[in-house]
C-alpha positions in Angstrom: -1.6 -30.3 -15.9 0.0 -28.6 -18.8 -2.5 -25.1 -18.1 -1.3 -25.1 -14.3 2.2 -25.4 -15.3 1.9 -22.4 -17.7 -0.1 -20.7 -15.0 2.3 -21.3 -12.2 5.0 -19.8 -14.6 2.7 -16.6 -15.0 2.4 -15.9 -11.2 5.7 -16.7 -10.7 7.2 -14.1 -13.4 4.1 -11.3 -12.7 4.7 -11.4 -9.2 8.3 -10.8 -9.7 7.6 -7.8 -12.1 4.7 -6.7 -9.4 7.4 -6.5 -6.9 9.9 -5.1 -9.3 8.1 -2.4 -9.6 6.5 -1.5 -5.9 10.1 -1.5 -5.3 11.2 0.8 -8.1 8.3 2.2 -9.5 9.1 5.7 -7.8 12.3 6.6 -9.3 10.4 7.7 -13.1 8.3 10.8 -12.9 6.1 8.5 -16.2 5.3 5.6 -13.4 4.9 7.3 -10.4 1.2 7.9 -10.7 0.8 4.0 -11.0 3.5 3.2 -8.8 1.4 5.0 -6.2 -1.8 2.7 -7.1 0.3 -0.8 -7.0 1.7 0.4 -3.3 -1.9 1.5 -2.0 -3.7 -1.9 -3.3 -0.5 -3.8 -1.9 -0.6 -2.2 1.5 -4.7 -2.5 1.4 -4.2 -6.3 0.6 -1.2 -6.3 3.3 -3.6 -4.6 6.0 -6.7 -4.4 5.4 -7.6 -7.8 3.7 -5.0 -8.8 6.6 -7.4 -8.1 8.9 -10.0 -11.0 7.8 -6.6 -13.3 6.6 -3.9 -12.6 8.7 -1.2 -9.7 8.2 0.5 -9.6 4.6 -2.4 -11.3 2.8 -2.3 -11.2 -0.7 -4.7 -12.9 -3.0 -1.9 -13.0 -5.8 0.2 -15.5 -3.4 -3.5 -17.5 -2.3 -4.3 -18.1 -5.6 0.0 -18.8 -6.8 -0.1 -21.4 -3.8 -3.3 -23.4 -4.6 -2.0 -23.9 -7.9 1.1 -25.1 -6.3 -0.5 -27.2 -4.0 -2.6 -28.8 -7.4 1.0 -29.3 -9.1 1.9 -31.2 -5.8 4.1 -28.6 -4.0 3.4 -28.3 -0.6 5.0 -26.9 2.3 5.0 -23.3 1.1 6.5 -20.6 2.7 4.2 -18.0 4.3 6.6 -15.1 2.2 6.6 -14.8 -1.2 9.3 -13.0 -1.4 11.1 -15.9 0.7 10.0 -18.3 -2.3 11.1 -16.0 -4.6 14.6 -16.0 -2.9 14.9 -19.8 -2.6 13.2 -20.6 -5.8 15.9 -18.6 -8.0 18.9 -19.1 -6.0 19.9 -21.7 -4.1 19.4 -19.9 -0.5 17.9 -20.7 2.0 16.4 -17.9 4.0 15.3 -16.8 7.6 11.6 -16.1 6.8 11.5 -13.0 10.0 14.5 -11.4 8.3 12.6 -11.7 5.2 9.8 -10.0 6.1 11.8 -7.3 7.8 13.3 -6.1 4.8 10.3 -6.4 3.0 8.6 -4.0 5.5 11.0 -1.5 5.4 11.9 -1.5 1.6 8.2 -1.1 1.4 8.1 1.2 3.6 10.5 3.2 1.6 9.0 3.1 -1.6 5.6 4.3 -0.4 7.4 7.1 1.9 9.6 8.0 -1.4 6.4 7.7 -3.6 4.0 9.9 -1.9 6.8 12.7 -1.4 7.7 12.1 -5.1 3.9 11.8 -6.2 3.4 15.3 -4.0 6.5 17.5 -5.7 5.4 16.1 -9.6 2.0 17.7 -8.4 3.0 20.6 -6.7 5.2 21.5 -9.5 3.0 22.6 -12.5 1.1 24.9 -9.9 4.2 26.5 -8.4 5.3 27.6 -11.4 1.8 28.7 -12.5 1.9 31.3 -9.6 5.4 32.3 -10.1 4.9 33.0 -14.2 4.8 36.6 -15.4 0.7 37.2 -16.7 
């Protein structure tokens, strides 16, 4: 009981620092190059394992929830990020309005990533071709 405790704690806090950072993971030039990674396995896991298991799967919330469900909390949310809300604050949220802003802030950060990820590339070689041999 003790080891799913300590593991529910883990998924709990590395989800939160997952989604930390798909979130924010753009605004460094250092992380952007893994900030593009974490938001192109999310949105595979989002769409493309969401094809077999439904639309936003992700195996980090399966696995989170069937440890929950061993520690005897049931009745889980189908948003993580809805959990996340309600588990540190004391709201209680519309699960649709959830997901909305989760689409679009994730949205965001992939849009801002890739144009961020493209300029940090384009760079070095733009100012190759402009140098003086």
């Amino acid at each position: 009981m003790l080891g799913l405790k300590i593991l529910d704690q883990f998924f709990i806090y590395f989800h939160l620092v997952l989604t930390l950072f798909n979130t924010l993971g753009w605004a460094w030039r250092k992380t952007r190059s893994i900030h593009l990674i974490t938001v192109g396995l999310t949105a595979f896991s989002w769409l493309g394992l969401g094809i077999w298991y439904g639309l936003g799967y992700c195996p980090l919330t399966h696995w989170h929830w069937l440890v929950r469900e061993r520690l005897g909390h049931g009745d889980m949310p189908a948003s993580y990020i809805e959990f996340m809300i309600e588990y540190f604050t004391p709201l209680d949220v519309d699960s649709q309005m959830v997901d909305g802003w989760v689409g679009g802030v994730f949205t965001l950060a992939v849009v801002l990533s890739l144009i961020l990820n493209y300029r940090d590339w384009r760079r070095p070689r733009l100012q190759s071709e402009n140098s003086i041999p």
